[in-house]
C-alpha positions as CSV (number, residue, x, y, z in Angstrom):
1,X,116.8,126.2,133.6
2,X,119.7,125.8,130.7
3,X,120.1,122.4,132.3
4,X,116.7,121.7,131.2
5,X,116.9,123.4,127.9
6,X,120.1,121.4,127.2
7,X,118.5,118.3,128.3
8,X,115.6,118.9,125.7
9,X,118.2,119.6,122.8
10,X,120.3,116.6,123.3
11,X,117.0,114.5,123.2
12,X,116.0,116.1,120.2
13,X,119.5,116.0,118.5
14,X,119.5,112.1,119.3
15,X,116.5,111.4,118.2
16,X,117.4,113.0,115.2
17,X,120.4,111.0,114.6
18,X,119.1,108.0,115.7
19,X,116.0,108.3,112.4
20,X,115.5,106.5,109.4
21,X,114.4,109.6,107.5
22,X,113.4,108.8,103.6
23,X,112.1,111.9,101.9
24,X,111.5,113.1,98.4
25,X,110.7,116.9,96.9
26,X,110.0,115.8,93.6
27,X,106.7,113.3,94.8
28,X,104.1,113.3,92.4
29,X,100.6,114.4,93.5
30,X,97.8,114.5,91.5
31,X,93.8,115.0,91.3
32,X,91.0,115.3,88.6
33,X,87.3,117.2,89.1
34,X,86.6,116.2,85.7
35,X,82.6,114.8,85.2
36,X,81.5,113.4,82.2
37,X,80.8,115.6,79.2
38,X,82.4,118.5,80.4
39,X,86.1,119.8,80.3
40,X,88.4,118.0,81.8
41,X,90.0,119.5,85.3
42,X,92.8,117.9,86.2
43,X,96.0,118.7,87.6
44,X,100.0,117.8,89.1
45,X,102.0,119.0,91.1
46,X,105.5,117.5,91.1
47,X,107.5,119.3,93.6
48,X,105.6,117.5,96.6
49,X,108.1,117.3,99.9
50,X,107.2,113.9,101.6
51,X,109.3,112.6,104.5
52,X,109.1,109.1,105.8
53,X,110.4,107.7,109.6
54,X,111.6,104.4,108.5
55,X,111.4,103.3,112.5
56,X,107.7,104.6,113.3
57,X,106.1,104.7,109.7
58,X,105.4,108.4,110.5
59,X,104.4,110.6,107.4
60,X,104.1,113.9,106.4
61,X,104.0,115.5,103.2
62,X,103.7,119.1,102.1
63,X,102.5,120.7,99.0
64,X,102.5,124.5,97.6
65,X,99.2,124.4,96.5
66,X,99.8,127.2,93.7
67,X,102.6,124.4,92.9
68,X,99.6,122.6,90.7
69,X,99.6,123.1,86.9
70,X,96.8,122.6,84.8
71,X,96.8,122.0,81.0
72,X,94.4,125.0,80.6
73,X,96.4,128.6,82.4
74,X,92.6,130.4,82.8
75,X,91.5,126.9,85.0
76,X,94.8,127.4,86.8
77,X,94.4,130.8,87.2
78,X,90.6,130.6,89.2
79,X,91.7,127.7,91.3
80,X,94.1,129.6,93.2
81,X,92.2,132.4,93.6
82,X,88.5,131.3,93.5
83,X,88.9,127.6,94.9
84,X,91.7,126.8,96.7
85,X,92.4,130.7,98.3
86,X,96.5,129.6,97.8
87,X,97.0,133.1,98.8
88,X,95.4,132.7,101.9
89,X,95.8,129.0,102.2
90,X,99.0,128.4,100.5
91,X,100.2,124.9,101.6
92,X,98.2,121.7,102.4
93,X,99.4,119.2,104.3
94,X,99.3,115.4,105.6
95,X,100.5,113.8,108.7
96,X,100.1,110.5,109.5
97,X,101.3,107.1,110.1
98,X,101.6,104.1,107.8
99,X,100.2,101.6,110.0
100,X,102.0,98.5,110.9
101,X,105.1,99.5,109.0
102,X,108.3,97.6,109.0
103,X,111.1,98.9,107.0
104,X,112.4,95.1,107.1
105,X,109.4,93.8,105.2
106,X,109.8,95.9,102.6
107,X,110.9,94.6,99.1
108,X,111.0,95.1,95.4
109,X,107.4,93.3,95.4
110,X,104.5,95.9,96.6
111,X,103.1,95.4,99.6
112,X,99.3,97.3,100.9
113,X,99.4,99.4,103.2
114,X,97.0,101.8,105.4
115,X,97.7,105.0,106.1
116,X,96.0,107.1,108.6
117,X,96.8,110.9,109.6
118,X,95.1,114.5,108.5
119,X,95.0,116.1,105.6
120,X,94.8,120.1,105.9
121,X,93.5,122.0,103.0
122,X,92.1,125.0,102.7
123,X,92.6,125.9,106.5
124,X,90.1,122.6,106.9
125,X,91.7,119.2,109.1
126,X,90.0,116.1,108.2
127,X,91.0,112.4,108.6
128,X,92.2,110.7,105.9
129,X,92.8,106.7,105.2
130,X,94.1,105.9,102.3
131,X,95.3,102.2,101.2
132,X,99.1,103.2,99.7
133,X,101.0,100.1,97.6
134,X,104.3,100.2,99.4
135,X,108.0,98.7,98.3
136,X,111.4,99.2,98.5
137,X,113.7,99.2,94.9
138,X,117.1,100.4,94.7
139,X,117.6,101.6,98.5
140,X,114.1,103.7,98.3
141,X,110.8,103.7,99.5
142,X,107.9,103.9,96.8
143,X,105.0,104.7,98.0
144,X,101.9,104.7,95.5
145,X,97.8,105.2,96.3
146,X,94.9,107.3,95.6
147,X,92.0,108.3,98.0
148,X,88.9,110.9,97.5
149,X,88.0,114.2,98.8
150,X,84.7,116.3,98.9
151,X,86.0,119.9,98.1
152,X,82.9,120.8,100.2
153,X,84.3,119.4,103.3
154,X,86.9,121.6,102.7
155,X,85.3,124.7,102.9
156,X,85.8,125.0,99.1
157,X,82.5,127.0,97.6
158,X,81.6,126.5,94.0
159,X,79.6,128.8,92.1
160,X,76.0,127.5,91.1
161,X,76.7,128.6,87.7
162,X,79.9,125.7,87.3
163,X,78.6,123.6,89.9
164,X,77.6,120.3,87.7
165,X,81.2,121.3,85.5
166,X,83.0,120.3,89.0
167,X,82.8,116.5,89.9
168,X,81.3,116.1,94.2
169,X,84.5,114.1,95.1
170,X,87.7,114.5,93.7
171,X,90.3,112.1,92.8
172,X,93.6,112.4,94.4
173,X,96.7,110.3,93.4
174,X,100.0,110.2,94.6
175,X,103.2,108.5,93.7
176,X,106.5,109.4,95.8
177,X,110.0,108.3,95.5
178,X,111.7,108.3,98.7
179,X,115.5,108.3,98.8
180,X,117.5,107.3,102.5
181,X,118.8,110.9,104.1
C-alpha cells in the first residue's frame, strides 16, 4: 500500500515538474446586462486566477464572483445577493482545453483559437465554446475573447418587475495576461 501511494506521488510530482504552467491572478473578466434605454449593468472583475498547460492547452480559470464591481454599489449590492447567490455560490469556474494548441506557434501576431470546457456558475455546468485571439509577447501568453450566456440557463431568476431592465444573454469578455511559472 505505501508503495502504491508513493508510486502515485512521484507521478504527480513529475508531472508537475515536467508542466508548462502560464497563469495570471490579475486576468480581466468582464460582462454587461445592459439593454437599450435602460441603465447600464455592467461589471469587472480583475483579480481572475487563470492557469494555462503550455503542453496540453488545458485551461482553467477561477473567479470570486463577489470579486465584480459595478459602477453603481446598490446594483452591486443585489447581484450578490439576489442574482448570483455569491454566498451560496461563491466562485464560478471554467475548465477546458484550447483546442489544437501549440505553444511553438505562438507569436507576437494573434492567432484564433477554440476553446472548449465548462463553465460553472451559480452551482449550474454548462459547455462553453468560445473563439479566444491567442499570442505570445514578452515571454507570456495573451489570451483575449468574449462569448454569451443566458443567466436563465444558469438557474439565475429575475424578478418580473426588472425583467425587460436585464438584457436575455449577457456579454462576457475576458482578457488574461499569462506569465511562465
Amino acid at each position: 500500500m505505501k508503495k502504491q501511494i508513493l508510486l502515485v506521488i512521484a507521478i504527480l510530482f513529475t508531472s508537475l515538474l515536467s508542466a508548462q504552467k502560464y497563469i495570471t491572478k490579475t486576468g480581466n473578466l468582464s460582462f454587461s446586462a445592459s439593454v437599450p434605454m435602460f441603465e447600464d449593468i455592467n461589471a469587472v472583475d480583475k483579480n481572475n486566477t487563470t492557469v494555462i498547460d503550455a503542453e496540453t492547452g488545458a485551461i482553467a480559470s477561477v473567479t470570486v464572483v463577489n470579486n465584480f464591481k459595478f459602477s453603481v454599489k446598490l446594483m452591486e449590492e443585489h447581484f450578490n445577493e439576489n442574482y448570483a447567490e455569491s454566498a451560496k455560490y461563491p466562485k464560478t469556474t471554467f475548465k477546458g482545453k484550447i483546442v489544437n494548441f501549440k505553444l511553438s506557434d505562438l507569436s507576437a501576431t494573434p492567432k484564433k483559437y477554440n476553446i472548449k470546457g465548462t463553465l460553472t456558475f451559480h452551482g449550474v455546468a454548462k459547455e462553453i465554446n468560445t473563439l479566444a485571439s491567442v499570442s505570445l509577447k514578452d515571454n507570456k501568453i495573451i489570451v483575449k475573447g468574449a462569448f454569451k450566456v443566458k443567466p436563465a440557463d444558469y438557474k439565475v431568476t429575475i424578478p418580473k418587475m426588472v425583467m425587460k431592465k436585464i438584457a436575455e444573454e449577457v456579454d462576457v469578455k475576458y482578457n488574461f495576461v499569462l506569465s511562465k511559472q
